[in-house]
N, C-alpha and C positions, 0 to 999 in steps of 0.2 A: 532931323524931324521933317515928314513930308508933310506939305498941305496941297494937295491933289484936291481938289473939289471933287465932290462924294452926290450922291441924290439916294436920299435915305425913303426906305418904303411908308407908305402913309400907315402900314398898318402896327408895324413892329419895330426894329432898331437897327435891320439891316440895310446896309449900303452896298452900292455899286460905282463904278469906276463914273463919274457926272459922264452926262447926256442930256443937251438941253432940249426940255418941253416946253408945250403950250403954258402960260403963265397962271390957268384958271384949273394947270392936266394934276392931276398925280401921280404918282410909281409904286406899282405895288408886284413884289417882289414873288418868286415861283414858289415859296414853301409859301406866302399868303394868299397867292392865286391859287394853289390846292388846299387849301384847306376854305377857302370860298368856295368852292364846288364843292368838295364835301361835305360841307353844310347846307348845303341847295341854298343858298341864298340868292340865286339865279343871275342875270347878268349882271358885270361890272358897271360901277357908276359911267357915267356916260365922260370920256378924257382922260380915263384909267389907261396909263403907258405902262408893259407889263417888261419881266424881263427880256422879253424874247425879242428883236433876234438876240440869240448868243454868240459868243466867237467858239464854242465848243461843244464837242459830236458828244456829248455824253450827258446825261440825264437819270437819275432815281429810278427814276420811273418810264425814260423814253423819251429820246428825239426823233426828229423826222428835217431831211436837209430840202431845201426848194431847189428843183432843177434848175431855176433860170440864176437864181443870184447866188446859190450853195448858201446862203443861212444857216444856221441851224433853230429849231423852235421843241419847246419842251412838248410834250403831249398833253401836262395840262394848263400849260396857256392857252393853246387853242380847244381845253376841254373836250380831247379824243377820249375818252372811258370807255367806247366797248372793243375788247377784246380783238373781237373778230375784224374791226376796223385798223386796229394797228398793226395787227397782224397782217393784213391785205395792205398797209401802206408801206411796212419794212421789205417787200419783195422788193428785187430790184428791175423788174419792167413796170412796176408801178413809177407813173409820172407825179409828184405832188407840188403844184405851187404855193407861195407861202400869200397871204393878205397885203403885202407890201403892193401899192399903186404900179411900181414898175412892173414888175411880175402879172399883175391882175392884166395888164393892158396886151402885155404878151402873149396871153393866153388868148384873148380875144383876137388879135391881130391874127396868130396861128391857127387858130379852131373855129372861131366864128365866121370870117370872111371869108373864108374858101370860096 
């Protein structure tokens, strides 16, 4: 019998392998993070830890990997829904970084201070 500590989504009864958050955060899980955007219920409570990063290129509906740290992220954690934009991010001379601080700061370093 395992006891692996688990972090269960605030919204339904699924779990994920523990990852420790902010003590005030919640975890809400990708089938509940699309089904909040397809309800338009518009942004996440503010501390909402969502699945993503994933350790895996595969998605329902769509990933997308960050050049600088290879993540992978669902398309609707980060609430990509048009078409035409996933489309233009699946190329492969499209650059995408993911929201993670290290990533954001690299892009700045590279593209802004020239």
């Amino acid at each position: 019998m395992s006891h692996a500590k688990t972090l269960q989504c605030s919204r339904c009864s699924h779990t994920r392998p523990y990852v420790a958050i902010p003590p005030e955060s919640s975890y809400m899980c990708r089938e509940c993070v699309e089904q909040h955007w397809k309800e338009g219920e518009g942004l996440l409570p503010p501390g909402t830890f969502k699945c993503c990063p994933t350790e895996t290129s595969e998605g329902k509906d769509g990933v997308i990997q960050c050049r600088n740290c290879g993540c992978w992220y669902h398309y609707a954690c980060l609430n990509i829904t048009s078409t035409s934009l996933r489309e233009y991010l699946s190329l492969s001379t499209t650059k995408w970084y993911c929201p993670e601080p290290r990533c954001a700061e690299k892009v700045i370093r590279d593209h802004v201070h020239r």
